[in-house]
N, C-alpha and C positions, 0 to 999 in steps of 0.2 A: 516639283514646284509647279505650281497654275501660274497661267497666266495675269490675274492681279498681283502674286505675291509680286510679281517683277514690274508691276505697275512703280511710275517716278510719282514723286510726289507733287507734283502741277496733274499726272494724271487722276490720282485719289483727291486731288483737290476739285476738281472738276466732276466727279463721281458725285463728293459730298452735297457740291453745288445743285447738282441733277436732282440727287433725293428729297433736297430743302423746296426744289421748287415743284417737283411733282408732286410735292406735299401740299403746297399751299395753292398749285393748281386743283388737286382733286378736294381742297375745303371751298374752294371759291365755286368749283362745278358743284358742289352739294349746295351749297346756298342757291345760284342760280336755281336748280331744280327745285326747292323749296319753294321760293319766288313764284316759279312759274305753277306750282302746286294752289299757293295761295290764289293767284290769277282766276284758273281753272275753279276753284271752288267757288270765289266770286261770282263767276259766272255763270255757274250752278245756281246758286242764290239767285243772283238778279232772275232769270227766266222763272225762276217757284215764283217769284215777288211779283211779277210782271199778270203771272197765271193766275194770283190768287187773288188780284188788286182787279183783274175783268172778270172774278169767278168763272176761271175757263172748267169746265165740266172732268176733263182729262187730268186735271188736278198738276198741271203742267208739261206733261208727256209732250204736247207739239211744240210748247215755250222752250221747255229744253233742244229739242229737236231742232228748231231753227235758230237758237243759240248756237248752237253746236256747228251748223250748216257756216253761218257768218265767218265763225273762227277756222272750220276746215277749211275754207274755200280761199280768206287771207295766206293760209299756211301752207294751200295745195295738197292736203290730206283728208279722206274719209270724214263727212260726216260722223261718222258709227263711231271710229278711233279716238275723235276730239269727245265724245258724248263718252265713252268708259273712261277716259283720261279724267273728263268732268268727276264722272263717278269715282273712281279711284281717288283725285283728291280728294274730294268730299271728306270721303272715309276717314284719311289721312288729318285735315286739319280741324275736322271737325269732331272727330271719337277719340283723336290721339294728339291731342297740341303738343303736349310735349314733347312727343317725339318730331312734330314736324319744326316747332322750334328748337329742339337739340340739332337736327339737320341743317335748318338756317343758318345758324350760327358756325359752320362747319366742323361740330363736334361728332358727325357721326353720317356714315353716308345715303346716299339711294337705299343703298342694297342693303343695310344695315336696319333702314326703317322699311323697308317694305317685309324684313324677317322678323321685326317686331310683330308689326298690322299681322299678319299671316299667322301669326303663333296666339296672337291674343284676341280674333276676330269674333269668337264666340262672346267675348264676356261683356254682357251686356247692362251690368252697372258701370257708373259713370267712377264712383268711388273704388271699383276691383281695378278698372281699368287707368285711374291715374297711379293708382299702388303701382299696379302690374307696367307703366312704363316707366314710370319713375325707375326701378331698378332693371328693368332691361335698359333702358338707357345707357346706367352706369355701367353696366357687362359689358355694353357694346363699344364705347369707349375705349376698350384695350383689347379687343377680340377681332377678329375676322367674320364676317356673315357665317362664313362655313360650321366655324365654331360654335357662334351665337346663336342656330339655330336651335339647336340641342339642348341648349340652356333654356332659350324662350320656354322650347314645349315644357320643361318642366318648370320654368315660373308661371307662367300662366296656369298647370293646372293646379295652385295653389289657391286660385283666384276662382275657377269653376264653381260653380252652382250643383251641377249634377258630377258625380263622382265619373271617372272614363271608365268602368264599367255600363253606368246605366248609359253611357251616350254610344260605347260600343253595342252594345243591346241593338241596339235600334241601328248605329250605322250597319251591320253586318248585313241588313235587311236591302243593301243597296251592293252588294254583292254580285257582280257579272265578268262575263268574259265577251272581247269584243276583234272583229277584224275592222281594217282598213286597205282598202288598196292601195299602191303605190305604183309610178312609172317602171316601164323598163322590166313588167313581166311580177314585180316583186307585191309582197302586202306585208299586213302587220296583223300580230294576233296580241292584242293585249287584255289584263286580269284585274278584276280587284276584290279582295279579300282581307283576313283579319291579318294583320301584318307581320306575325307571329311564320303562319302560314307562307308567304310570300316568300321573306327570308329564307326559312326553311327549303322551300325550293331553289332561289335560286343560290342556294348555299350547296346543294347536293348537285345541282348540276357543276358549276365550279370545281368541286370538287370529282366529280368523273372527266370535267374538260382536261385537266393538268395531270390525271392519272392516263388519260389516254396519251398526253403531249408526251408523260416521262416514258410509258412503253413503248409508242414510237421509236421515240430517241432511242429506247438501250435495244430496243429488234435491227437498229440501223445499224449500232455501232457492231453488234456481235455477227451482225451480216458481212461486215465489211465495206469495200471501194465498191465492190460489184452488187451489194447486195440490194433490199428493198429500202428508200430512201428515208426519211424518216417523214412526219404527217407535217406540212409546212400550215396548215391552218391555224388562225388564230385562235387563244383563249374562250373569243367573242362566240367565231366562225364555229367552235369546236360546241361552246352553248346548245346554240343555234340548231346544230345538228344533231345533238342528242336529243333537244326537247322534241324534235319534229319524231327521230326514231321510239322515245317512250309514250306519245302520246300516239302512234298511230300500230305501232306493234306490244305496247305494252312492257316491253321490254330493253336494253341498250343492246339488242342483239346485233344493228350495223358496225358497230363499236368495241365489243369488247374485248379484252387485254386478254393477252398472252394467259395467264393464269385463270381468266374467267370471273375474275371478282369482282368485276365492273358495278353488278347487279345489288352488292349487298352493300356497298357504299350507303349511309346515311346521312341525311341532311343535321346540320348543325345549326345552333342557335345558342346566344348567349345572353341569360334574363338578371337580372340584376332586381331581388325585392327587399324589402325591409320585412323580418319577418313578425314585426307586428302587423306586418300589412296583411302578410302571409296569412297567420291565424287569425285574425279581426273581423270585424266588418267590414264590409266594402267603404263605409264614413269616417267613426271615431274608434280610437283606442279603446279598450275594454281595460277600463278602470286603470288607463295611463298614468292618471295625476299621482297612485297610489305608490306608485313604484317607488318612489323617492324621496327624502325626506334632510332638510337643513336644519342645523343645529338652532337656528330661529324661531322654528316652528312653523316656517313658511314652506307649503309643501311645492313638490316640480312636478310640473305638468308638462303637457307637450304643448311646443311651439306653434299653436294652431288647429284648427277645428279637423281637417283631414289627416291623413295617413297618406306617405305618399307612397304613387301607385307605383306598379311595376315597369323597368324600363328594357326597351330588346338592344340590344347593343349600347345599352347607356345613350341613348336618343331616343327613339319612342317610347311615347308612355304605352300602355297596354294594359286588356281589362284583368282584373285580380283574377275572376275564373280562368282565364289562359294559361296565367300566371303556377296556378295551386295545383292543373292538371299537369301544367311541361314538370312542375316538381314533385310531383308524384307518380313522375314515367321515369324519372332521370337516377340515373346508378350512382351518382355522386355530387353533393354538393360541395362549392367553394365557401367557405363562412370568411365573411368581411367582417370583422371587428374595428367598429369606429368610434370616438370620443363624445360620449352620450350628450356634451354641452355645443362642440361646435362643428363636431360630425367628421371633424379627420378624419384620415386613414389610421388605426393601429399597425392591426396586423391582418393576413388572411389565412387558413390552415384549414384544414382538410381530414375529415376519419381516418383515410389512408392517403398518408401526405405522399405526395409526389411533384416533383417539379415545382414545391412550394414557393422559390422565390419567384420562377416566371409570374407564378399566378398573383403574389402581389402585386411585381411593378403591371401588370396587366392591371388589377383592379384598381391601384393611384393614379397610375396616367392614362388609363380609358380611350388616350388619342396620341398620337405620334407629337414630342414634345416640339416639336421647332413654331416659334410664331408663326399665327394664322391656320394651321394646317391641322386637318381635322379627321389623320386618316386613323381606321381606328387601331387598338393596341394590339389585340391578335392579328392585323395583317403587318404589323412593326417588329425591326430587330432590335433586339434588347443591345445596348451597345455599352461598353464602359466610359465614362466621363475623361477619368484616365487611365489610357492604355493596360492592358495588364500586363504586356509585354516590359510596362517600365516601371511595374510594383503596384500597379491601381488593382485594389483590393474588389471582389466579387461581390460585393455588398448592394443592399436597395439605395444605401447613400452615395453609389460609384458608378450605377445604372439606370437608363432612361429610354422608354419606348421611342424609336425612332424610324420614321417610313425610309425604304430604302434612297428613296431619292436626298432625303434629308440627313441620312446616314451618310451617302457619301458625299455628300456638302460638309459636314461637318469634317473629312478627313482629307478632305485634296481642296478645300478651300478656305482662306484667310477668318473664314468666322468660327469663335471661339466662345465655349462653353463651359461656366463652370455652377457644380451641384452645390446650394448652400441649406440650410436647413427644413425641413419641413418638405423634401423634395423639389421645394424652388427651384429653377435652371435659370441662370442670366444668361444670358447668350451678348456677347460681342461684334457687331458688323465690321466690314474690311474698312469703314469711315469713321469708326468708332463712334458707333453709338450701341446703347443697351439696352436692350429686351431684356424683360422680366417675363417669365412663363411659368404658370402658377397649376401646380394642379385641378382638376377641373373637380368640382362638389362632390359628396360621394349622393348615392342614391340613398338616403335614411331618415330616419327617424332621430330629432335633437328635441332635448329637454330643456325649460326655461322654468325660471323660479315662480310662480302662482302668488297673487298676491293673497289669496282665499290658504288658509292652513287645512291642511287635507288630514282627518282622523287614520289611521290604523284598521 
């Protein structure tokens, strides 16, 4: 038993109490910020107003500037800090009202619209961009930031002008590696590349960190009291120290296990494409509309003028080329079978099936089911909804990706989950209230009916 199950009930009253108001404290701090958003943009305004009304030559650079100075120096902060604040509202209520009034209102928070702005700052019509927050809006509403990031990037690239292939083109082009120094003897090396790439790495290092931590461990146990201790470095620490050993010997030579196979570890990655995107162009379907046909005579076409692109972990999008090469190196694909009108989950199977059902609940819930939480489903334990121990049957409708931390909250703590159709989870709080947790989209291709009748 935990400690709330033994909670009195003036204590869970008081719990409830807490939730109701931390709630309607963090809608009322979204409004403030909003408020103060609109402020800042004002004041952005006025100084352009001020510059353009004396035809200042600077086109307002110094109006802003000594805007900025008035309000730092009231506030006791940076010049420079109140002038990007200026800037950043701007952005905010002037590219994105909607969202800066969804925040207003406290339907949605800071962190919730600045993941908006951030996911949709490229699109630079006014009509993509009230589409494109209009429904991030409504995602955000029931989501966590963490979540809704994932989602932005692929609503917004609904909305894109140039496909993320051609904008990959060109970003790759900005590709470097860089140090910084740091206190205390230490620095930083940091990278940027196609993000395909990045993962990849630091998916193989990971993966030699925890093969070194497990040989540790069993060299210590089979040592003994007396023998050699086992490697007490962190996950992090253990990184750290191999990237340093393969970038400067080329190989995990300070490092390697017992057996030697440190070396042949490869880096993992998990892509998720539509395979019309796959075989397509990098734009439109190739003769999509043709595919389908209603007893009307009204042909189906696809919902929209793009293909959507490829995702790495079901979060970034990523260019088709990266896409076409990682699956024409790879020894096995997962085939996601989804509901051609609203894009469900069916089923997923395999040439040579293996471990079939893992790799379903992996491709429906893409993220650890508990609200808000956004870890993804290969680092989650597949857990049963009920016990098997007490006749809960090994099914996708009895099993739901869960991070361990969520795993065991669900089993030593008062909150209570049950699976209802369509992979739904409602989950239960110890103050009763319910969470609905809905699987997150799949990455595909969905068909809608053409009002134009499409020939044969």
């Amino acid at each position: 038993m935990t400690a709330l199950l033994d909670a009195t009930d003036s204590q869970m009253a008081m719990l409830a109490d807490l939730v109701a108001s931390l709630e309607a404290a963090e809608a009322t701090l979204s409004s403030m910020q909003a408020a103060r958003d609109g402020m800042l943009a004002m004041a952005g305004r006025l100084a352009i107003d001020i510059a353009r009304e004396a035809a200042h030559p600077d086109h307002g650079d110094m109006a802003i500037r000594a805007v900025a100075a008035e309000i730092g120096a009231a506030q006791h902060l940076s010049d420079r800090t109140i002038e990007r604040r200026m800037a950043d509202a701007s952005w905010l209520v002037e590219r994105f009202p909607a969202v800066w009034e969804a925040q207003g209102t406290g339907r949605i928070s800071g962190a919730h619209a600045r993941v908006i702005i951030d996911a949709g700052a490229h699109l630079d019509d006014a009509a993509d961009r009230r589409a494109y927050a209009a429904e991030a809006v409504a995602i955000a509403e029931t989501e966590s930031p963490n979540r809704l990031r994932r989602l932005a990037r692929r609503l917004a690239e609904r909305f894109q002008e140039r496909t993320v292939t051609e904008r990959h083109r060109e970003a790759r082009k900005g590709r470097s590696v860089w140090t910084r120094d740091l206190d205390d003897g230490m620095a930083e090396l940091g990278t940027r590349g196609p993000a395909a790439l990045i993962h990849g790495m630091f998916d193989r290092l990971s993966q030699m960190a925890h093969a070194v931590k497990k040989d540790s461990a069993q060299a210590a146990r089979d040592a003994g009291a007396d023998g050699t201790p086992a490697d007490e470095r962190t996950i992090d620490q253990l990184r750290a120290d191999l990237l340093a050993d393969l970038l400067l010997t080329g190989t995990p030579a300070g490092h390697d296990t017992t057996d030697g196979l440190l070396g042949e570890i490869r880096a993992r990655v998990e892509v998720s494409v539509p395979v019309m995107s796959l075989m397509g162009d990098d734009r439109k379907a190739p003769n999509a509309a043709a595919f389908m046909r209603t007893p009307g005579d009204a042909g189906c076409g696809l919902s929209g003028d793009s293909l959507p692109p490829a995702l790495l972990d079901g979060t970034t999008p990523i260019d088709i080329t990266t896409a076409r090469r990682l699956a024409g190196s790879a020894i096995g694909w997962d085939r996601v079978l989804t509901h051609p009108i609203s894009g469900a989950l069916l089923a997923v199977d395999r040439y040579r099936p293996s471990e079939q059902l893992r790799r379903h609940l992996r491709a429906r819930d893409q993220r650890c089911r508990f609200p808000g939480c956004g870890i993804g489903a290969r680092k989650c334990d597949l857990d049963h909804n009920h016990a098997a121990s007490t006749g809960g049957a090994t099914t996708d409708v009895n099993l739901a990706a869960f991070c361990r931390r969520h795993h065991m909250l669900k089993h030593h703590s008062p909150w209570h989950v049950e699976q209802r159709a369509g992979g739904v989870l409602e989950w239960t709080s110890p103050t009763g209230r319910t969470y609905i947790d809905r699987p997150p989209p799949q990455n595909t291709v969905t068909f809608t009916e053409s009002a134009v009748p499409v020939p044969f």
